[in-house]
SEGU-132560 format. One record per residue: residue number from 0; y, z, x of N, C-alpha, C in turn; residue in one letter. Coordinates in steps of 0.1 Angstrom, whole numbers. Layout:
N
   seq    n.c2    n.c3    n.c1   ca.c2   ca.c3   ca.c1    c.c2    c.c3    c.c1   type
   NUM       Y       Z       X       Y       Z       X       Y       Z       X      a
...
***
This chain:
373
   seq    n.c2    n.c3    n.c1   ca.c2   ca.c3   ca.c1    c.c2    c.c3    c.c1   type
     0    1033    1707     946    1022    1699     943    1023    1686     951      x
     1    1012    1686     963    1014    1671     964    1012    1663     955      x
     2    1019    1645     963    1018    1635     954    1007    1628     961      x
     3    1002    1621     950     994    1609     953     995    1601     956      x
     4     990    1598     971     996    1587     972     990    1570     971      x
     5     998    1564     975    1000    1550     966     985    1544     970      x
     6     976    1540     961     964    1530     967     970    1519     972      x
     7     959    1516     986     960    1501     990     960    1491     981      x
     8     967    1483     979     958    1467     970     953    1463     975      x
     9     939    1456     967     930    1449     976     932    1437     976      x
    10     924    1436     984     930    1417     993     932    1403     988      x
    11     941    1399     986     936    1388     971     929    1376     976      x
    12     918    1369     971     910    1363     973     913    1353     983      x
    13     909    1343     991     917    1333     998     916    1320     987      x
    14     930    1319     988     930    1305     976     922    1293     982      x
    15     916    1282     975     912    1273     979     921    1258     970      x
    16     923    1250     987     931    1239     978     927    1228     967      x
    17     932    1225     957     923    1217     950     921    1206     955      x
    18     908    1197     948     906    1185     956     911    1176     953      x
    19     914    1167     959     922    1152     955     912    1144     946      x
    20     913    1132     943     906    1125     934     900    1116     946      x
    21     886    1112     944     883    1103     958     874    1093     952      x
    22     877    1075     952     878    1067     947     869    1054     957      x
    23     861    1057     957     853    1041     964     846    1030     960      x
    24     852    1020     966     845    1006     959     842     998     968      x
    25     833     988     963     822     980     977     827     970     979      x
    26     830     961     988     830     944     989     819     939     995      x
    27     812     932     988     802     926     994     801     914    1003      x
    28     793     912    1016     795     906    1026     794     889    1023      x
    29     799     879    1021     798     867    1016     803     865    1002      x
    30     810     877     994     812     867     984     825     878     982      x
    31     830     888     988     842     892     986     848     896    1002      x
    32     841     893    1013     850     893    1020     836     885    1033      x
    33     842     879    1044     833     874    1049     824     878    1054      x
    34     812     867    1057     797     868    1059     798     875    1072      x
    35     787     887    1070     781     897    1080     783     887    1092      x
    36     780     878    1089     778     873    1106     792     871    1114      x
    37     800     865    1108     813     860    1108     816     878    1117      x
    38     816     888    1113     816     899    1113     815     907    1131      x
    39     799     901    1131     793     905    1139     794     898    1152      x
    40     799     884    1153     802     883    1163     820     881    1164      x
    41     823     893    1158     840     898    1161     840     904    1178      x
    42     849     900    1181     848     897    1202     857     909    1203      x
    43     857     922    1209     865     928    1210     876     924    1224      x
    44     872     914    1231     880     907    1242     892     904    1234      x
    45     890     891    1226     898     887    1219     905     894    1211      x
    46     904     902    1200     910     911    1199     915     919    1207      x
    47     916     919    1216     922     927    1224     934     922    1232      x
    48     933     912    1232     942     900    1237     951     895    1226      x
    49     948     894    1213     957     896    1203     968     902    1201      x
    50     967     915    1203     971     929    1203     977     934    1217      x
    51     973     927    1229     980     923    1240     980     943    1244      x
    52     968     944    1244     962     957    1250     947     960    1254      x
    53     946     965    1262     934     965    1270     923     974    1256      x
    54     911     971    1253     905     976    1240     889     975    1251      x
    55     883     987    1245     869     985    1251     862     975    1250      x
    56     856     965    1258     849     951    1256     834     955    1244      x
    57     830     965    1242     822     967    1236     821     978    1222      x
    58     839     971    1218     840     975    1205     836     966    1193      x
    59     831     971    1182     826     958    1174     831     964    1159      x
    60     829     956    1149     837     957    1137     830     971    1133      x
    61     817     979    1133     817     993    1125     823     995    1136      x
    62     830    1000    1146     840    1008    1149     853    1008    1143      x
    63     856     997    1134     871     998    1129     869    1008    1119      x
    64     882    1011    1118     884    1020    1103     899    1013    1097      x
    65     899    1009    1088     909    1002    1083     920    1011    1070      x
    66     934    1016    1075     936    1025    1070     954    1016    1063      x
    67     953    1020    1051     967    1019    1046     973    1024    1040      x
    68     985    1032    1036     992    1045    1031    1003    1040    1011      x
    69     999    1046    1006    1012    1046     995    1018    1056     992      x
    70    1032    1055     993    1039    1071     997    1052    1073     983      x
    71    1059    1084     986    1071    1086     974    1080    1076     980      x
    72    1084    1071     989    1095    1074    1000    1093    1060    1010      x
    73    1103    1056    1011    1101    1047    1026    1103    1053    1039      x
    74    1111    1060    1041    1113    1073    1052    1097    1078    1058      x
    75    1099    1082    1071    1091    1094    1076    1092    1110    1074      x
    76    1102    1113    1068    1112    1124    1068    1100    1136    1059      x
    77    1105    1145    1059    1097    1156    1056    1097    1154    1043      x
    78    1101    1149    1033    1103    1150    1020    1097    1134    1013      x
    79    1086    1131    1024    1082    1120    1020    1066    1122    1022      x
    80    1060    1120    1008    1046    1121    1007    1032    1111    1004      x
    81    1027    1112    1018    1016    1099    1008    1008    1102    1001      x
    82    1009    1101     991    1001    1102     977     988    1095     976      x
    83     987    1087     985     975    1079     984     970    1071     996      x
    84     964    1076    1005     956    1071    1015     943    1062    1016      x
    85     943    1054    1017     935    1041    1018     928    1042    1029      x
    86     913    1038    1026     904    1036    1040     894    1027    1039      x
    87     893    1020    1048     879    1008    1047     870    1008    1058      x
    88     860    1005    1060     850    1008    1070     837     997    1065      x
    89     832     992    1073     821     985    1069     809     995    1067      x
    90     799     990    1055     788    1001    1055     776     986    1052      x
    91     760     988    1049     751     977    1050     754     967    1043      x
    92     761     976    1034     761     959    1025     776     949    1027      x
    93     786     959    1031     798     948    1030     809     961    1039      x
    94     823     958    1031     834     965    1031     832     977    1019      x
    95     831     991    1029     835     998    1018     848    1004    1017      x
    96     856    1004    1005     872    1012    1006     874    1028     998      x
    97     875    1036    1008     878    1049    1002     893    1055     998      x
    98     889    1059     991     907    1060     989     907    1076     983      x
    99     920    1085     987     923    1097     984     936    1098     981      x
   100     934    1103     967     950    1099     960     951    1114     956      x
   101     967    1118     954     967    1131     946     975    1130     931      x
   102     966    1133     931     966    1137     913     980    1143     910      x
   103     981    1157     919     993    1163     916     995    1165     934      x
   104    1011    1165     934    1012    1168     951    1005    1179     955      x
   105    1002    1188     949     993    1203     957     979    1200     960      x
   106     977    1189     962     963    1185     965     966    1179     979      x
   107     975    1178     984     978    1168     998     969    1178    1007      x
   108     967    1189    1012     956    1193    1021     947    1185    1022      x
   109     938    1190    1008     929    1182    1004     926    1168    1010      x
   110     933    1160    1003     934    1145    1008     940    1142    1023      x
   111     947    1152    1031     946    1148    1048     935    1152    1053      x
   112     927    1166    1050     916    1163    1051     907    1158    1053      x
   113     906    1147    1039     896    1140    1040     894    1133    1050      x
   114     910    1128    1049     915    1110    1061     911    1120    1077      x
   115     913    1131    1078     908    1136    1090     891    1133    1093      x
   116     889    1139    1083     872    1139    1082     867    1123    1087      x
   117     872    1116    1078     871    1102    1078     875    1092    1095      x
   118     882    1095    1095     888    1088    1110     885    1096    1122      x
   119     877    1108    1121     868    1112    1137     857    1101    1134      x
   120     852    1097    1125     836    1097    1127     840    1077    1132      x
   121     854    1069    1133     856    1058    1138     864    1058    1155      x
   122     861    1046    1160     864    1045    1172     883    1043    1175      x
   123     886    1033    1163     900    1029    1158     906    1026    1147      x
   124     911    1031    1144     925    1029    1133     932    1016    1133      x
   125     930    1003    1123     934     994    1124     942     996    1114      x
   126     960     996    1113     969     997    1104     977     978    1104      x
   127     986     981    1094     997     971    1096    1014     977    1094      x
   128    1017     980    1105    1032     988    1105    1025    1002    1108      x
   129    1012    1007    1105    1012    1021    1108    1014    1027    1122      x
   130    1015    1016    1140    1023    1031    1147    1035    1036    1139      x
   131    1043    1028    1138    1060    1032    1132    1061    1041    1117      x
   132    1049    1040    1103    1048    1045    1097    1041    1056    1091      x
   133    1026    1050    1089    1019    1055    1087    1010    1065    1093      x
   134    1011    1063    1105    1002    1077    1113    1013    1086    1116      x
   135    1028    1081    1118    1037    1092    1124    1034    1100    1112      x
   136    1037    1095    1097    1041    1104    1088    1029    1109    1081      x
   137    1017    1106    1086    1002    1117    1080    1002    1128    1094      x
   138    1009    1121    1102    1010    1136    1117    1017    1145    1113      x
   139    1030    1141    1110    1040    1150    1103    1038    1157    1090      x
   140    1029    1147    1076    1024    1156    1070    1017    1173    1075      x
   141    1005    1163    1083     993    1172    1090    1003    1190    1094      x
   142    1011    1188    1104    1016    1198    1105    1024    1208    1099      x
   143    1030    1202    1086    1037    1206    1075    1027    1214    1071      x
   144    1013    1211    1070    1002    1220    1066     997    1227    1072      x
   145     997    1227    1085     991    1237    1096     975    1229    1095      x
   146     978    1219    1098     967    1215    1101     967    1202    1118      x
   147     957    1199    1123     956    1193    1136     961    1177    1131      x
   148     968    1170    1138     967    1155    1133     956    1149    1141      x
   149     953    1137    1129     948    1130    1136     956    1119    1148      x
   150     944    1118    1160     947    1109    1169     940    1103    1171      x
   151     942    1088    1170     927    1081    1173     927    1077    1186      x
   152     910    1077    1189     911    1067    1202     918    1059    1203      x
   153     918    1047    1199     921    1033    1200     932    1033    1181      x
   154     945    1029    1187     951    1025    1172     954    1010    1172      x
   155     949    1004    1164     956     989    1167     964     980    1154      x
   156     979     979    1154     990     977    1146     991     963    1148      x
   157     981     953    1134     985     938    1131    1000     935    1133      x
   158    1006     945    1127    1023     935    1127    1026     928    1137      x
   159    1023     934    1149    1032     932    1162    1025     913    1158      x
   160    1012     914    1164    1008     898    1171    1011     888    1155      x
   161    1014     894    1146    1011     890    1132    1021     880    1131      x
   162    1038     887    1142    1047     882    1140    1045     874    1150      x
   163    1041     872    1161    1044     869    1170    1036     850    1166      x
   164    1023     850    1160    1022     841    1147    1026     833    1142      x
   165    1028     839    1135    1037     838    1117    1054     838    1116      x
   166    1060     843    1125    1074     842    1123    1077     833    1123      x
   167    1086     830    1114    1094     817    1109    1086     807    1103      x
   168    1075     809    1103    1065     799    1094    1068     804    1078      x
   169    1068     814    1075    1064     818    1062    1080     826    1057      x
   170    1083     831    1044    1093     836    1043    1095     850    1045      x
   171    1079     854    1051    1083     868    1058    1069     871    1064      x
   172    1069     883    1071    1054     886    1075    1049     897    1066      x
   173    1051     897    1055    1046     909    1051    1033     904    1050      x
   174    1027     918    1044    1009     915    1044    1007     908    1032      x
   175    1013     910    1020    1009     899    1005    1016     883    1011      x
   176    1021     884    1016    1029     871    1017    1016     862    1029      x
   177    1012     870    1040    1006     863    1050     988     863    1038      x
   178     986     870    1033     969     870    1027     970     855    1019      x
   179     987     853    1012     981     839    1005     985     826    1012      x
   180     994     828    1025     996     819    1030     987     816    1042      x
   181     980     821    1047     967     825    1060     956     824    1056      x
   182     950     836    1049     939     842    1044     935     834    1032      x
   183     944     825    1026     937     817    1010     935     833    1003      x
   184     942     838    1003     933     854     991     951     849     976      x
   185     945     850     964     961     851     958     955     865     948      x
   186     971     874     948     964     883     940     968     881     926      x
   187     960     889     914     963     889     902     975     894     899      x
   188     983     889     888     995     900     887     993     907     872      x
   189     978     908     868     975     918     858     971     930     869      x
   190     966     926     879     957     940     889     967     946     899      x
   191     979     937     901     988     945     911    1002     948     905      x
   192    1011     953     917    1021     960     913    1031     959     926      x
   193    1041     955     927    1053     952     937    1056     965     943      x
   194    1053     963     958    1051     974     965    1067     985     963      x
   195    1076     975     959    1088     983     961    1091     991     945      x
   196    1081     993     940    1077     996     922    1073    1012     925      x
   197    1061    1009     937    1055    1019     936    1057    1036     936      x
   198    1066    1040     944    1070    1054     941    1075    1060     932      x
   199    1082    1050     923    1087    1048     913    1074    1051     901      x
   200    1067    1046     901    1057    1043     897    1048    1060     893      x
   201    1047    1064     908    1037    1076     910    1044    1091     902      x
   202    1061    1088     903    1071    1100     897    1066    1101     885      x
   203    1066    1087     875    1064    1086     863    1050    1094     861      x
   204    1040    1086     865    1029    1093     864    1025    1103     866      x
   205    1033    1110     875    1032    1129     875    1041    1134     862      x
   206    1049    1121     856    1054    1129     842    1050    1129     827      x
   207    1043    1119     828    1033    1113     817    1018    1111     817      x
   208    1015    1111     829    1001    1109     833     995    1098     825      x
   209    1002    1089     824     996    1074     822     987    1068     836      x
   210     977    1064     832     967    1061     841     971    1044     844      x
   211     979    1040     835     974    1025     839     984    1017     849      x
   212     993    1027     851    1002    1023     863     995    1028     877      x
   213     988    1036     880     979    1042     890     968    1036     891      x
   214     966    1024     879     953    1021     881     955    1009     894      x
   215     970    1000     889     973     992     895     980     991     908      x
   216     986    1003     915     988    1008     928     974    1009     935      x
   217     963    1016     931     952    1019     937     945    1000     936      x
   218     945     994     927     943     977     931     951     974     943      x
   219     965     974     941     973     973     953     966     975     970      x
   220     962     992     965     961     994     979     946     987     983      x
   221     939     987     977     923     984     983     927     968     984      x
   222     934     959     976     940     943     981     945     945     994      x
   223     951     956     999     960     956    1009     953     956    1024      x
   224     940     964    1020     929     970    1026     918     961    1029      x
   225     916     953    1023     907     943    1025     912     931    1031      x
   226     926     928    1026     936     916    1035     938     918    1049      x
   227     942     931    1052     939     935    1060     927     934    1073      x
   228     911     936    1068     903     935    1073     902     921    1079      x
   229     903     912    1073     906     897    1071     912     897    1081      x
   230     927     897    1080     936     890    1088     930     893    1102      x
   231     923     905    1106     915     908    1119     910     907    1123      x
   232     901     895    1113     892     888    1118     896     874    1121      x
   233     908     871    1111     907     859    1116     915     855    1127      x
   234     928     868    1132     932     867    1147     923     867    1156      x
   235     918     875    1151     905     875    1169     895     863    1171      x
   236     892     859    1157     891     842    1161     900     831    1165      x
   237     914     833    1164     921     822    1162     920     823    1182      x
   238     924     836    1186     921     835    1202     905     830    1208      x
   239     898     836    1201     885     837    1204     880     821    1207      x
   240     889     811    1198     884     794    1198     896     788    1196      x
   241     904     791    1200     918     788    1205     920     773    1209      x
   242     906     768    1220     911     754    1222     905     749    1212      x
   243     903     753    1202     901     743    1191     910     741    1184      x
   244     917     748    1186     931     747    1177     940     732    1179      x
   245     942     727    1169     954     719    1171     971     717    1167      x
   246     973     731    1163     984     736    1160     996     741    1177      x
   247    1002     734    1182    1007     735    1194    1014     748    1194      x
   248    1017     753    1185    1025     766    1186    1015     781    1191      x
   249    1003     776    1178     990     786    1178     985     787    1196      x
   250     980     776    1196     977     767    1213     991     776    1220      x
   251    1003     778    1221    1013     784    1226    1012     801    1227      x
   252    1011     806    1220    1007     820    1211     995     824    1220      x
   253     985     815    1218     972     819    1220     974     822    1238      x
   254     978     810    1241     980     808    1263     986     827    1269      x
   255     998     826    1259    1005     839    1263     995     851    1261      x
   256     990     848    1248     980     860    1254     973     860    1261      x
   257     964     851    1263     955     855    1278     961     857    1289      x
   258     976     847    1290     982     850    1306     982     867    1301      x
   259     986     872    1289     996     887    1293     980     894    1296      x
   260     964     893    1296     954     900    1296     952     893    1316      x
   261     956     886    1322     956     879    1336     944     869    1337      x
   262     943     862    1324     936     848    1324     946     841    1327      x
   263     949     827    1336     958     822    1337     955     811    1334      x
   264     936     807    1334     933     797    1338     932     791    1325      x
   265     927     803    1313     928     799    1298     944     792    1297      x
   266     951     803    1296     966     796    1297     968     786    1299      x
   267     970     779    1311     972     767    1317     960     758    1309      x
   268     954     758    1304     947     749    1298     950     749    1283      x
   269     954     757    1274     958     763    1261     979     755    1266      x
   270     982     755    1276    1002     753    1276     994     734    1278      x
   271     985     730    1287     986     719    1285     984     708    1274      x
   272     972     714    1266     967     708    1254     978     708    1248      x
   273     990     721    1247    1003     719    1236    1013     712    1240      x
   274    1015     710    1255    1028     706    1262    1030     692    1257      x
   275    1023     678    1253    1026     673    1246    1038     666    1234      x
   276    1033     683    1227    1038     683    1214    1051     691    1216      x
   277    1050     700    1227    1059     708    1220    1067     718    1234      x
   278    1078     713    1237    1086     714    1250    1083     729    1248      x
   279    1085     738    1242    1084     751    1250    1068     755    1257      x
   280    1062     749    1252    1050     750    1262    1046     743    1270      x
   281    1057     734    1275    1058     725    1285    1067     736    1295      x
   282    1077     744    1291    1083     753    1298    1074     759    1302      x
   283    1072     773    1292    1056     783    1296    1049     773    1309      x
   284    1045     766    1311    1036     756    1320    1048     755    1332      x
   285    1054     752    1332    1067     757    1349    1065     771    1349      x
   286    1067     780    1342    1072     790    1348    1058     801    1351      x
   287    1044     796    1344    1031     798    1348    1027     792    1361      x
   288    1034     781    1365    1028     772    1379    1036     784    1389      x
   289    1052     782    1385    1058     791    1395    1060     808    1396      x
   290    1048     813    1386    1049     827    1390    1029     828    1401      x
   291    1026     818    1402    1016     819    1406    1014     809    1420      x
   292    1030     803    1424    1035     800    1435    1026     788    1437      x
   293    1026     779    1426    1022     768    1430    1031     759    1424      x
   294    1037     756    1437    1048     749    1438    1049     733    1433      x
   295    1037     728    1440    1034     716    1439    1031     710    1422      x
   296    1026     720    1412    1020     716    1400    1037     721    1392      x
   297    1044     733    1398    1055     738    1393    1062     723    1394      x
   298    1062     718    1407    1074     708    1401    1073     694    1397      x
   299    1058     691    1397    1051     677    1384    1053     686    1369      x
   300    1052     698    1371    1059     702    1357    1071     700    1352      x
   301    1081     703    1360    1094     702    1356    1099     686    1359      x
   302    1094     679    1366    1095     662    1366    1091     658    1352      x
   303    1086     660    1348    1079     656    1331    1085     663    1324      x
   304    1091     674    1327    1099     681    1313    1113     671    1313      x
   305    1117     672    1329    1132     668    1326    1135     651    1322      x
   306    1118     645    1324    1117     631    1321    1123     626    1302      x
   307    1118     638    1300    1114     638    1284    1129     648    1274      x
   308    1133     654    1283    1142     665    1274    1157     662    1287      x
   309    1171     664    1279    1182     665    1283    1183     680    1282      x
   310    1194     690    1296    1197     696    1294    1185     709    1298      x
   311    1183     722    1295    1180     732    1302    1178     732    1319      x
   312    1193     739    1320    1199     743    1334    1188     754    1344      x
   313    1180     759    1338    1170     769    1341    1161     763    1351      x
   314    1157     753    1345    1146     740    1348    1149     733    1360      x
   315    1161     725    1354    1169     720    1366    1171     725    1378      x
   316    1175     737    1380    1179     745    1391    1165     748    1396      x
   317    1151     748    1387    1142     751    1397    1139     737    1403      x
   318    1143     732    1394    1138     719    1404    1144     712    1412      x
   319    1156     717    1416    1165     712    1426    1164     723    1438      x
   320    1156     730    1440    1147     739    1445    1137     738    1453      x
   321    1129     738    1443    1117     725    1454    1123     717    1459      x
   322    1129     707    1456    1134     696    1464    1137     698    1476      x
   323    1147     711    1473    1153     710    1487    1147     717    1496      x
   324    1141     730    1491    1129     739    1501    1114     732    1500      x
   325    1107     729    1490    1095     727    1493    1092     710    1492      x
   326    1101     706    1488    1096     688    1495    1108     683    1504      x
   327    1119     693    1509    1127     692    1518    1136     681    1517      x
   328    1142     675    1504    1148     661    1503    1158     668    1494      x
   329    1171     670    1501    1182     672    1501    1183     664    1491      x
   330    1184     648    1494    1192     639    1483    1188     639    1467      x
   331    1173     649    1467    1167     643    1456    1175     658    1450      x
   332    1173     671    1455    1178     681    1447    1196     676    1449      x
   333    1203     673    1456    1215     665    1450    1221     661    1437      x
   334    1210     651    1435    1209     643    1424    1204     648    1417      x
   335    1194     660    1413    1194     666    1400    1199     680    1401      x
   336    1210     682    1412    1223     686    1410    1233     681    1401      x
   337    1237     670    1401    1248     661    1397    1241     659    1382      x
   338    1228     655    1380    1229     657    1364    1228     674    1359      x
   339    1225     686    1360    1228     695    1356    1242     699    1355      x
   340    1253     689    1362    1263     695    1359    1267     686    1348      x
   341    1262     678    1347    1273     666    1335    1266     673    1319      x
   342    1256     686    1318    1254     690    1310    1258     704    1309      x
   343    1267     711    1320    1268     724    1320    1283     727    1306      x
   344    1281     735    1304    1292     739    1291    1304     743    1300      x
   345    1314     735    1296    1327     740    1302    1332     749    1299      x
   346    1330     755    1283    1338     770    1278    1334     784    1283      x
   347    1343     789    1289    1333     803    1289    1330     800    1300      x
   348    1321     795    1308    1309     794    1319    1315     792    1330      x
   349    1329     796    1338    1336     791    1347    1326     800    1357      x
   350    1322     810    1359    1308     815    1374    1296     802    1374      x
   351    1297     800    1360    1284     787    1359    1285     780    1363      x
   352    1297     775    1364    1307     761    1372    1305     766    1384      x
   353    1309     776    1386    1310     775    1403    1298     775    1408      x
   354    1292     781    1404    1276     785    1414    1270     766    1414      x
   355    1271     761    1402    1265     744    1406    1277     740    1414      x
   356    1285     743    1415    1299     735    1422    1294     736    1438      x
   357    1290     752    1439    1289     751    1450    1274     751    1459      x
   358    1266     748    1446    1253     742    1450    1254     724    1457      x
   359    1266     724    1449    1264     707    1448    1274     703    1464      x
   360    1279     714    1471    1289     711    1479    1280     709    1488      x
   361    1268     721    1492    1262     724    1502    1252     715    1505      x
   362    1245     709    1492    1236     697    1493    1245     683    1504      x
   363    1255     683    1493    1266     672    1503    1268     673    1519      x
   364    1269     688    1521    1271     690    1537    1258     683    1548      x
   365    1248     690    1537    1233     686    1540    1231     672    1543      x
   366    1233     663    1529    1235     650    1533    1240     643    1539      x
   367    1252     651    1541    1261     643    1553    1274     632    1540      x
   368    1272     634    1526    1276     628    1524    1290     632    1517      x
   369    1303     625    1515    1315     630    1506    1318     623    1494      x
   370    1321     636    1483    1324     631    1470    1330     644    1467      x
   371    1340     636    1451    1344     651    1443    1343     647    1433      x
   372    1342     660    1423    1339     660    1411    1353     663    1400      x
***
């Protein structure tokens, strides 16, 4: 007797992933984040020069997408998940902020998804720390899922120019710390929650499903998201009207960027207004005259630095330089031979010794005259 043989099973349905929870709230233009116009005439030059990268001259604030991540994990590592992706985008009336959180981790498709969906339809991805964090590890997510990452056109990461800023002004650059010392924003500490709380935070709530610790993470992130938008605007002003600034450092900050975009002319007018105040932009101003081989303004530069400051051998040696090559007066680079050395450091520096030793011999031969040291 034959047997029967075994039916096929039929095909089991294709699962579908569940959806994440999806959370949006408005800020309105003038009374929760600034006036449309403030907005509208955001300079994509200047920003661009901020960020000390070449950006399309004819990008404007709806091109941003303003993106920030809350995760299990400080790691990129495979075992690190962000639970909650943050996005902001201007819409008619203001700042809007979307956010895709998961409920339970089996929703993360879902919510990369979305952030995919969401970040084609913008030109750039404005993060803070996100090249190094946040987009590596939604890429890395992405492929964990077999899904495409996102790549934006244009990604542009506040930290870098943030620090370049703010360091040493404040007791750190983080983003809460710069919104109340920059931005005037202070947050509530009934609506937020200490960033280093948070993973901590989200474990619990996948064990108890208490909402009111998730209510205050998701405050967190849309604070983070809007301070954010802020601080972007008000860098690309602080370049954008720069000589108005009277802050010598800012005026300092500000020159280097235009020289690093090959304005020189901003520069040199941004190192003068500061040089005044503040010797390293009196440097910057030497070493701007002499990368642009103007000799003559390089060494009324360094006449007035070394009028006013003892010491930097850097300076000195250029200027005993010109002397002797481009105003051809042996005795005068001599003599600011002889004071560079009564400042050189005797420990350690014996090549340093020698190289002025034997600057200072050769001027003598030149002069015709004899001495020892």
């Amino acid at each position: 007797m034959r047997k029967d043989r075994p039916q096929a099973e039929k095909p089991a349905a294709k699962a579908t992933a569940p959806e994440c929870r999806r959370i949006v709230t408005d800020y309105a233009f003038g009374k929760d984040v600034s006036f449309r116009k403030a907005w509208e005439d955001l300079d994509g030059v200047s920003l661009g020069r901020v960020l000390r990268e070449k950006l399309p001259e004819d990008i404007g604030y709806g091109d941003l997408l303003f993106m920030d991540t809350e995760t299990t994990g400080l790691s990129t590592g495979a075992g690190t998940v962000a639970f909650l992706i943050g996005t902001a985008y201007f819409v008619s009336e203001g700042l809007r902020v979307e956010q895709f959180f998961l409920e339970d981790l089996h929703q993360e498709e879902d919510a990369l998804k979305a952030w995919a969906e969401r970040a084609s339809s913008f030109r750039s991805v404005v993060t803070y720390n996100g090249k190094n964090y946040d987009l590596p590890l939604l890429e890395s997510r992405a492929l964990m899922n077999r899904m495409r990452p996102v790549v934006p056109e244009v990604s542009m990461d506040l930290l870098y120019p943030a620090r370049r800023y703010f360091r040493g002004r404040f007791p750190s650059c983080s983003l809460s710390v710069l919104e109340d010392a920059v931005l005037g924003i202070s947050r509530s500490e009934n609506d937020d929650i200490p960033g280093a709380m948070i993973p901590a935070a989200y474990f619990r709530f996948l064990e108890d499903r208490d909402e009111t610790r998730i209510r205050l993470i998701l405050s967190h992130n849309r604070q983070d998201l809007v301070s954010l938008a802020e601080l972007t605007l008000k860098l690309a002003n602080m370049q954008k009207y720069a000589e108005t600034l009277e802050d010598p450092e800012y005026l300092r900050i500000c020159a280097g960027n235009a020289e690093a975009a090959g304005d020189r002319e901003t520069a040199e007018r941004l190192l003068r207004k500061a040089a005044p105040e503040l010797s390293q932009a009196s440097e910057d101003l030497i070493w701007l005259c002499k990368r642009q081989e103007r000799w003559g303004d390089a060494y009324a530069a360094c006449l007035a630095w070394t009028e006013a400051h003892r010491g930097g051998l850097e300076i000195l040696e250029l200027q005993a330089k010109l002397e002797e090559h481009f105003l051809r007066d042996p005795e005068k680079a001599l003599a600011t031979c002889r004071r560079a050395m009564t400042v050189l450091p005797r420990n350690g520096s014996k090549d340093l010794w020698k190289e002025w030793d034997h600057r200072r011999r050769r001027l003598l031969f030149k002069t015709g005259r004899k001495e020892t040291v």
